[in-house]
N, C-alpha and C positions, 0 to 999 in steps of 0.2 A: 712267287719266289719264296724260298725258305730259307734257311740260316745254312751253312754249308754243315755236312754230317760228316764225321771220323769215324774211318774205318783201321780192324786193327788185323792182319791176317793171324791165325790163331795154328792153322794146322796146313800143309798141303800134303799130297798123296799122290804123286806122280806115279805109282802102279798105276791104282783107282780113276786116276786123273779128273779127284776132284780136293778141293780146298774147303775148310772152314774158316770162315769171319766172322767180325764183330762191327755190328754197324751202329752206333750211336748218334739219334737223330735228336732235332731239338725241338722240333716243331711235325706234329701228324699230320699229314695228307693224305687222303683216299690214298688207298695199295701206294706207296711211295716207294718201299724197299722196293716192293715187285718193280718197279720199272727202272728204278737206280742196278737193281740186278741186269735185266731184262739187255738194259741200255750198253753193259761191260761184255757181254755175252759172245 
């Protein structure tokens, strides 16, 4: 377990239908975004 990360939406693009974020974690873990993405999908 990790310390919980903040996310900040940054941009969305509902043409494009995709989003830019900002994820500030506190603690690294092997590929961690990739699966915190992966996971919301």
């Amino acid at each position: 377990m990790t310390r919980p990360a903040s996310v900040k939406i940054l941009k969305i693009d509902k043409e494009k239908n995709i989003s830019r974020i900002e994820i500030t974690i506190h603690e690294g873990k092997n590929r961690q975004i990739r699966r915190m993405c992966e996971a919301v999908r």
